[in-house]
C-alpha positions in Angstrom: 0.0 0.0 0.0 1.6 3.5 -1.0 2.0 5.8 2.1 -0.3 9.1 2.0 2.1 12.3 1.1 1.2 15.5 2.6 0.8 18.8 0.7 1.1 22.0 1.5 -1.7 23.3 3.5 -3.8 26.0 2.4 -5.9 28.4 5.0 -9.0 27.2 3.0 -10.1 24.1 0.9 -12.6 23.9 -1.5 -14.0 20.2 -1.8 -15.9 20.2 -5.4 -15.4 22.7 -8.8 -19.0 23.6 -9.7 -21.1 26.7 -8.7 -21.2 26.3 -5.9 -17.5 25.5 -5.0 -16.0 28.5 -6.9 -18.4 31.2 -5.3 -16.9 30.1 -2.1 -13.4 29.8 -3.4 -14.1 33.8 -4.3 -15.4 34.7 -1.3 -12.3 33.2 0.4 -9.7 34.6 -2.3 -11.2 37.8 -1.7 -10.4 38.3 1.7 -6.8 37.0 1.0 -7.3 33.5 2.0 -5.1 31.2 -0.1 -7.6 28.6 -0.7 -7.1 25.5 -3.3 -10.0 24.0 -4.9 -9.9 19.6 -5.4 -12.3 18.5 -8.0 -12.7 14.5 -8.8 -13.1 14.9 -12.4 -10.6 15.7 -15.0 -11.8 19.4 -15.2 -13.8 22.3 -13.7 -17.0 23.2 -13.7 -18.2 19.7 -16.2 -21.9 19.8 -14.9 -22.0 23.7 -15.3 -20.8 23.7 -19.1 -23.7 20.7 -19.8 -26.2 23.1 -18.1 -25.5 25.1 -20.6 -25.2 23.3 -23.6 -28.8 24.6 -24.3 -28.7 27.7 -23.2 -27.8 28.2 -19.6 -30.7 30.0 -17.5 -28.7 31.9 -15.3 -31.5 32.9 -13.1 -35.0 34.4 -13.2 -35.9 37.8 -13.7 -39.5 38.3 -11.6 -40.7 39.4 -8.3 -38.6 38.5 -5.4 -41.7 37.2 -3.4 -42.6 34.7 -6.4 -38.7 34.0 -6.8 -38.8 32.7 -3.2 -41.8 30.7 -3.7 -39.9 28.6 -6.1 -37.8 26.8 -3.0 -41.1 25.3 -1.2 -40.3 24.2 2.5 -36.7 25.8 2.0 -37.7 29.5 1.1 -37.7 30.9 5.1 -34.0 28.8 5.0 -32.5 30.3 2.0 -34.5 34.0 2.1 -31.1 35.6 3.8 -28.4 33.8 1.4 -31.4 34.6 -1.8 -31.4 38.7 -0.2 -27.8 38.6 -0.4 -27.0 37.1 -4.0 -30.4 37.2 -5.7 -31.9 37.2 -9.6 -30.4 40.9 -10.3 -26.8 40.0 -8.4 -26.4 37.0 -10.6 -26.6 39.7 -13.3 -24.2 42.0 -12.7 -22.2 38.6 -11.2 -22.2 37.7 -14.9 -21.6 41.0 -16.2 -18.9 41.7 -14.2 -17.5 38.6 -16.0 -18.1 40.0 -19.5 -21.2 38.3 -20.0 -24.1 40.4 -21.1 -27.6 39.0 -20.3 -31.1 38.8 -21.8 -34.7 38.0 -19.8 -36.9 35.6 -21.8 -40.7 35.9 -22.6 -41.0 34.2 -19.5 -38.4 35.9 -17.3 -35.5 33.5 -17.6 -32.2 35.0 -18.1 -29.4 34.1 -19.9 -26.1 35.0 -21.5 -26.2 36.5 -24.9 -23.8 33.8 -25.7 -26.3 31.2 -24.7 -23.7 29.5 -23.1 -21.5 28.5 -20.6 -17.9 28.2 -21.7 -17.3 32.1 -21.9 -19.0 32.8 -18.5 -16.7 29.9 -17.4 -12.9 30.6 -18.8 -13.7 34.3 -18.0 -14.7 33.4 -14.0 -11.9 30.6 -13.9 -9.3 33.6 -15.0 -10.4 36.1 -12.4 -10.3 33.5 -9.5 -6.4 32.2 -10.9 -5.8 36.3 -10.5 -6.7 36.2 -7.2 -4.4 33.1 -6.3 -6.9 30.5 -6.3 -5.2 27.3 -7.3 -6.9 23.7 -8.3 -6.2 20.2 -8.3 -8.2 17.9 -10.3 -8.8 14.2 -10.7 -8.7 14.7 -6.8 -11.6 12.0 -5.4 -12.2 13.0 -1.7 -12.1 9.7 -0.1 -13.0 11.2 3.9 -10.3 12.2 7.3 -7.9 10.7 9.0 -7.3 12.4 11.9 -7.9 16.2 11.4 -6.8 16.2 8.1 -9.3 15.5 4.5 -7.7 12.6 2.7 -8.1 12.1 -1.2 -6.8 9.9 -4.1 -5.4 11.2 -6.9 -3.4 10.8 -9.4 0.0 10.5 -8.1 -1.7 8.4 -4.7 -2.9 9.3 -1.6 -3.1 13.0 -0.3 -4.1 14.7 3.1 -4.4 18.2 3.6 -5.3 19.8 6.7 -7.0 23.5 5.7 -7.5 26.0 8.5 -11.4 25.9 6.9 -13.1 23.4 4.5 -16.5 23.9 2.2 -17.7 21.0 0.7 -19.5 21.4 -2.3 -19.8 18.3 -3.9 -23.8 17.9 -5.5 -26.2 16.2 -5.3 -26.6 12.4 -6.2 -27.9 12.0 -9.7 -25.2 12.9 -12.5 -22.5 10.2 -11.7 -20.6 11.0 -14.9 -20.3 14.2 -14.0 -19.4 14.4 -10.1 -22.7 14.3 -8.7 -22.8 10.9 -7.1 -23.9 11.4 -3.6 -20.6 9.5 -2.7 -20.0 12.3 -0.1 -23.1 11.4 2.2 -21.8 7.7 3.9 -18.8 10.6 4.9 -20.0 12.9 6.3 -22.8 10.2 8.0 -20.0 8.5 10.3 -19.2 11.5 11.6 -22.4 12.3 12.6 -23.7 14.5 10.5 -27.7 14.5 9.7 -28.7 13.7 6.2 -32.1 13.4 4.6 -32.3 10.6 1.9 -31.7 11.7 -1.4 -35.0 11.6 -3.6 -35.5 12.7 -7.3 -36.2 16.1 -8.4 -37.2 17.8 -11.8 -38.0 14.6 -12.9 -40.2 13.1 -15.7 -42.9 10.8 -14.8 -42.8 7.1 -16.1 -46.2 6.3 -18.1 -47.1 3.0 -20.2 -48.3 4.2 -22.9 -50.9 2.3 -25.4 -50.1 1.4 -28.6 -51.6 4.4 -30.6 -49.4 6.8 -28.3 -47.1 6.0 -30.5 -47.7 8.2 -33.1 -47.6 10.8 -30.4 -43.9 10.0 -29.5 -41.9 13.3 -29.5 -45.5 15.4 -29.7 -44.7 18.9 -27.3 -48.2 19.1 -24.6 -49.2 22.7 -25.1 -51.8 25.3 -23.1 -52.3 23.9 -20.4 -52.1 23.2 -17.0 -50.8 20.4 -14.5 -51.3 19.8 -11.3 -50.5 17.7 -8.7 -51.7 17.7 -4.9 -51.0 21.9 -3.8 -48.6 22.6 -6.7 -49.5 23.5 -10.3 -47.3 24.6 -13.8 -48.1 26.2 -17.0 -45.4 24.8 -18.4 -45.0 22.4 -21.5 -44.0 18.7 -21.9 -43.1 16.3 -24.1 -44.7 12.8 -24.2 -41.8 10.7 -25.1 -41.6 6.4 -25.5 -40.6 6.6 -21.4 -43.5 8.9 -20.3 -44.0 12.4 -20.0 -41.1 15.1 -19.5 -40.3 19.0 -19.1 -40.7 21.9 -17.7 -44.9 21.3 -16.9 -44.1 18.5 -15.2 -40.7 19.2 -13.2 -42.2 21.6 -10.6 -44.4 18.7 -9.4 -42.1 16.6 -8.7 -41.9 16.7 -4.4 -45.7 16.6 -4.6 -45.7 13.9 -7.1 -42.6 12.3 -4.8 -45.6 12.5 -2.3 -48.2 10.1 -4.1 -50.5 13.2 -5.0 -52.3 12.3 -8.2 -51.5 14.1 -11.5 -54.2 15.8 -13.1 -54.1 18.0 -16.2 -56.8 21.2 -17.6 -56.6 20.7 -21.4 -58.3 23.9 -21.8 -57.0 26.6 -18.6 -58.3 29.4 -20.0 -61.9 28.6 -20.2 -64.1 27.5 -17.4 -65.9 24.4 -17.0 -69.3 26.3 -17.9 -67.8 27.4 -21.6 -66.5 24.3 -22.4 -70.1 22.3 -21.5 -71.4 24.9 -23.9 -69.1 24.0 -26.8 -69.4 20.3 -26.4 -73.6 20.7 -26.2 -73.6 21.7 -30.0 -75.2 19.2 -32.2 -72.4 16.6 -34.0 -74.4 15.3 -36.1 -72.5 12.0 -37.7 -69.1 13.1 -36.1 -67.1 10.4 -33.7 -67.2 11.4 -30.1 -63.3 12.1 -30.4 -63.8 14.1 -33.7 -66.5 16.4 -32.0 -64.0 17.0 -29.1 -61.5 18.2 -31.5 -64.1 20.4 -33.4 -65.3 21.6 -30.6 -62.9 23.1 -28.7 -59.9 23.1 -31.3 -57.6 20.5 -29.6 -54.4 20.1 -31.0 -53.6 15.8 -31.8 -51.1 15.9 -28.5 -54.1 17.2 -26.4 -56.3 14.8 -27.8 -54.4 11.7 -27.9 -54.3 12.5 -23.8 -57.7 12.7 -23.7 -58.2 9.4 -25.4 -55.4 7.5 -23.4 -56.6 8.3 -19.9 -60.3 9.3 -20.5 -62.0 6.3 -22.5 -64.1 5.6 -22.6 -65.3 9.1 -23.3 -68.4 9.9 -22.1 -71.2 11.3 -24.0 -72.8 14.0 -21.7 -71.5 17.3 -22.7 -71.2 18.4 -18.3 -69.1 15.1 -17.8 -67.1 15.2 -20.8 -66.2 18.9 -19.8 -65.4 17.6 -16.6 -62.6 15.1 -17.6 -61.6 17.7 -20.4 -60.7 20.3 -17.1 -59.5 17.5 -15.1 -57.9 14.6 -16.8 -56.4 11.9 -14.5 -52.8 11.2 -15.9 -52.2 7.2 -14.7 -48.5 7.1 -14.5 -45.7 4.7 -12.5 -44.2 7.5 -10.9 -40.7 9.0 -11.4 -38.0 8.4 -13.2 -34.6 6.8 -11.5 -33.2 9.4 -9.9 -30.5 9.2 -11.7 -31.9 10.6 -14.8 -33.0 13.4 -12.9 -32.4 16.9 -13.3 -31.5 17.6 -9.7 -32.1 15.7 -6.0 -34.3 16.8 -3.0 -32.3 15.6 0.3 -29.1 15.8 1.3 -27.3 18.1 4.2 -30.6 18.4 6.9 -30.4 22.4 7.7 -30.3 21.2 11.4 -27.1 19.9 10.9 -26.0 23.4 9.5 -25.2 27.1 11.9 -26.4 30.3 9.5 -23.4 30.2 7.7 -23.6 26.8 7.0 -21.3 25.4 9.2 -21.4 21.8 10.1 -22.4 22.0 13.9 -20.4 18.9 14.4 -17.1 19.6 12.0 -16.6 23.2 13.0 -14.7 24.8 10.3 -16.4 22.8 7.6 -19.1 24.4 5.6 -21.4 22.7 2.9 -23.0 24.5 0.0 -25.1 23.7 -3.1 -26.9 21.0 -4.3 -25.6 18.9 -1.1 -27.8 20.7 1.1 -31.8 19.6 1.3 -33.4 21.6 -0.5 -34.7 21.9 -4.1 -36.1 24.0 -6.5 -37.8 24.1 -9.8 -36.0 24.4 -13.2 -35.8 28.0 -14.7 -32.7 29.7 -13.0 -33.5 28.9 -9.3 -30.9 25.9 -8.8 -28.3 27.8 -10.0 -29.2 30.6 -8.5 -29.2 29.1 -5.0 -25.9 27.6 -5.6 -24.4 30.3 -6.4 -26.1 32.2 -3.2 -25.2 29.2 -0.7 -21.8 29.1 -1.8 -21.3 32.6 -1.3 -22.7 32.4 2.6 -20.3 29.6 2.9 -17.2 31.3 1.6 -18.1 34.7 3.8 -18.3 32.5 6.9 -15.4 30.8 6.2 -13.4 33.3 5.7 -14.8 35.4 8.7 -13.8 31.8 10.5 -10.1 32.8 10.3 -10.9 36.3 10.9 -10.9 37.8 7.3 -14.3 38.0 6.7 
């Protein structure tokens, strides 16, 4: 067995290059920490730069209030970090980084360069100008003793920082750090975790037959639901079920068992739609009328033929199922195909700069933390925010903040 090597300690260590990591690694370079950053894969920021492969949303431009809402049972946790490093201080964040921004038609922002590479290099050279260093292909592997131990290429390190953030993810994009590897850690030394759970997920659904026509077929205008939580957005019905961003926002009340139900028609009430669907036929199918009726587009329809036959022929009923159709489904996808995890780092474990109550001087931020958020700016938004806390406390830790 090759003995450990010891490096040369820095006042701060950075466990993790995403987000997350390098807002903290900023924090603590700007108060004139030297701090090194150890990342397991082979480069920098890897789940950051596929985030943005179409398009990265940076944040989302809209009231603070409704901003907050996003974060469910975590909004009255995050609120201070979210003051602090909001939607408009991710803006000028990326401006400050030569990245000029747009808002969306639906308030998303992103860089005019619609990706991430720029924003990237640009933020990697301002933190290697303020003496942050890196090691990568550096897989934390836990402590001995005081000090964090990791494998890496040339063997076994240990390092023992004056301070330590970990920001590591989540647990559902292996291939690209994200493994949840971190949590049996930072469990034997006492640390309280919530089990990891899917988030931003798509829904499994066995489809019949003639949904496969419908294969690849966007769901436009209308409106999900599930349980106390409900979305505008679109989806896709695909050969594995349903996915996008209609669906995602669901997902902790789908996580929950609450049914799925979806209002083909939002914008008119159930009283409108009886109306339609009372006009005479004539020698039209039931389906065909339906169509007529109230101008469904084939995706809408097909819905309402998969999980409403057999259609009924009252026009009051058949309005009925037409504003609320059961979706029949067999719940979420693997977490590991989803977009994010719930679970993680319990905030009980955590003081309010996200200090591990147990491991003083070590600070989590990020995805690891339990909490979770809709698609549309918010995750990164939050990781960005939480990292930032984490730094600032750090670095006021060894009396520089």
């Amino acid at each position: 067995m090759t003995e450990s090597r010891t490096e040369d300690n820095p006042r701060a260590l950075v466990v993790g290059g995403g987000p997350a990591g390098l807002m903290a690694a900023e924090m603590l370079a700007r108060a004139g920490i030297s701090v090194l950053v150890a990342e397991a894969k082979p480069s920098i920021g890897r789940k950051f730069l596929m985030a943005g492969k179409s398009g990265l949303n940076l944040t989302k431009d809209e009231p603070f209030d409704d901003f907050l809402r996003a974060y469910g049972d975590a909004a009255d946790w995050l609120r201070p970090m979210l003051e602090a490093f909001g939607p408009d201080a991710v803006q000028d964040w990326a401006r400050g980084l030569g990245q000029e921004v747009f808002s969306g038609s639906t308030g998303r922002v992103f860089p005019r360069a619609m990706k991430a590479s720029p924003l990237l290099r640009a933020w990697l050279a301002r933190l290697e100008g303020l003496g942050v260093t890196w090691r990568t292909r550096w897989r934390w592997t836990g402590w001995e003793g005081g000090a964090l131990t990791f494998d890496t290429p040339e063997g076994a390190v240990k390092i023992t920082p004056g301070v330590t953030v970990l920001a590591l993810g989540g647990a559902n994009w292996a291939r690209l750090g994200s493994d949840g590897a971190w949590a049996p850690l930072l469990a034997g030394r006492g640390v309280e975790l919530t089990p990891f759970a899917p988030a931003n997920a798509g829904l499994c659904v066995d489809w019949s037959e003639p949904m496969r026509a419908r294969f690849g077929a966007p769901i436009k205008g209308v409106r999900f639901s599930a349980g106390r939580l409900a979305s505008r957005g679109e989806a896709v019905i695909s050969g594995r079920g349903l996915e996008g961003g209609g669906i995602y926002p669901l997902t902790p009340a789908l996580r929950e068992g609450a049914p799925l139900v979806v209002d083909l028609l939002p914008d008119l009430d159930a009283a409108t739609v009886t109306a339609r669907l009372s006009r005479p036929r004539g020698k039209a199918s039931l389906a065909n009328h339906l169509r007529k009726a109230l101008g469904l587009d084939p995706a809408r329809l097909a819905l309402a033929q998969e999980f409403g036959r057999p259609l009924p022929a009252d026009p009051a009923a058949l309005a009925r199922l037409v504003k609320a159709l059961p979706i029949r489904h067999a719940g979420l996808r693997p977490m590991d195909e989803a977009i994010s995890t719930a679970g993680g780092v319990a905030r009980a474990a955590l003081d309010d700069g996200l200090m591990l109550r147990v491991l003083p001087g070590t600070y989590c931020a990020g995805e690891m933390l339990d909490w979770e958020a809709p698609t549309g700016g918010y995750l990164l938004t939050a990781c960005l925010a939480t990292g930032r806390r984490a730094g600032r406390a750090a670095a006021a830790r060894l009396g520089a903040g």
